[in-house]
C-alpha positions in Angstrom: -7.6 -3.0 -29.3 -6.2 -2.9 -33.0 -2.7 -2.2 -31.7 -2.2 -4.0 -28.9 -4.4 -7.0 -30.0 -5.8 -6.9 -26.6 -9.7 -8.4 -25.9 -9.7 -6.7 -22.5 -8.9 -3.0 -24.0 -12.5 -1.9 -23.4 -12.7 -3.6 -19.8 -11.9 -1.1 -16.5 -9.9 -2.7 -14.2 -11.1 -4.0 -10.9 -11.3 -1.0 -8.2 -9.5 -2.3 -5.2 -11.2 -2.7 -2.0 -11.0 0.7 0.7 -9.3 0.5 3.2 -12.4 1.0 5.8 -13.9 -2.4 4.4 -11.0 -4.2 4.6 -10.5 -3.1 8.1 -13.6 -3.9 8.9 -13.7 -7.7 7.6 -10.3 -8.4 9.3 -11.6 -7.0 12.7 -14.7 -9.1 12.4 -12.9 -12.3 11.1 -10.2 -11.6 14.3 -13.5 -11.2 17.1 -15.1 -14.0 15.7 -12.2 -16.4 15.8 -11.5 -16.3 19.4 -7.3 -17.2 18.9 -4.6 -15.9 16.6 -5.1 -16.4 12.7 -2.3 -16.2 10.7 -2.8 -14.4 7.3 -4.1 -17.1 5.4 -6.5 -18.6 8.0 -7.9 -14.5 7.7 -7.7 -14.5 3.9 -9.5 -17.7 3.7 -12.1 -17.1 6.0 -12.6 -13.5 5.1 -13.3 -14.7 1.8 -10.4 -12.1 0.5 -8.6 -12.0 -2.7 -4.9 -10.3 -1.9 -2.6 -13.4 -1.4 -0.9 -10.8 1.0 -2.0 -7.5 2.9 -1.4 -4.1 1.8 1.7 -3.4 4.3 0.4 0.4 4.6 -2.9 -0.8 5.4 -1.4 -3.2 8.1 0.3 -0.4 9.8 -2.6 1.7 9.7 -4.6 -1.2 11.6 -2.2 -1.4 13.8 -2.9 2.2 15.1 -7.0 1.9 14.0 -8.1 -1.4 16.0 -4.9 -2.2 17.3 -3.5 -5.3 15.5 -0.8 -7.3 16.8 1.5 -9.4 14.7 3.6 -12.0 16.0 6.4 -13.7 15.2 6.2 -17.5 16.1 9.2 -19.7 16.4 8.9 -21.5 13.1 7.9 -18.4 11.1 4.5 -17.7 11.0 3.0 -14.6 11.9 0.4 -14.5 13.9 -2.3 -11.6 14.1 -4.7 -10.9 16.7 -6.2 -7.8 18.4 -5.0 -5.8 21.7 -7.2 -6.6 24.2 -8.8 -3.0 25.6 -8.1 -2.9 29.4 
């Protein structure tokens, strides 16, 4: 770009990720663990690029797959899914 001297000017930015596909990828990385992940251990083996979720979208799992974060004593949180009864 001549005014802002920019090389990326002509270059769209990267669409985030929906929601359903994200949702998706945590619930499987969650199943397939068989324990508590922290955000990290999900980022990591998800193969995800956020260094930290979208706090709407959290919320919104919460209610969708039910997701449980947990506090633990030295301050990790810990997510896992409700188990159906």
């Amino acid at each position: 770009c001549p005014k802002c001297k920019s090389p990326y000017w002509s270059v769209p930015p990267k669409t985030e990720q929906p929601y359903e596909d994200f949702r998706a990828v945590v619930q499987r990385t969650l199943q397939g663990a068989g324990r508590a992940l922290t955000w990290t251990e999900i980022r990591d083996r998800a193969g995800l690029r956020q260094k930290f979720p979208n706090n709407r979208w959290v919320h919104r799992m919460e209610q969708d797959i039910g997701l449980v974060r947990e506090k633990t004593t030295n301050g990790n949180t810990l997510w896992t899914l409700r188990e159906e009864s």
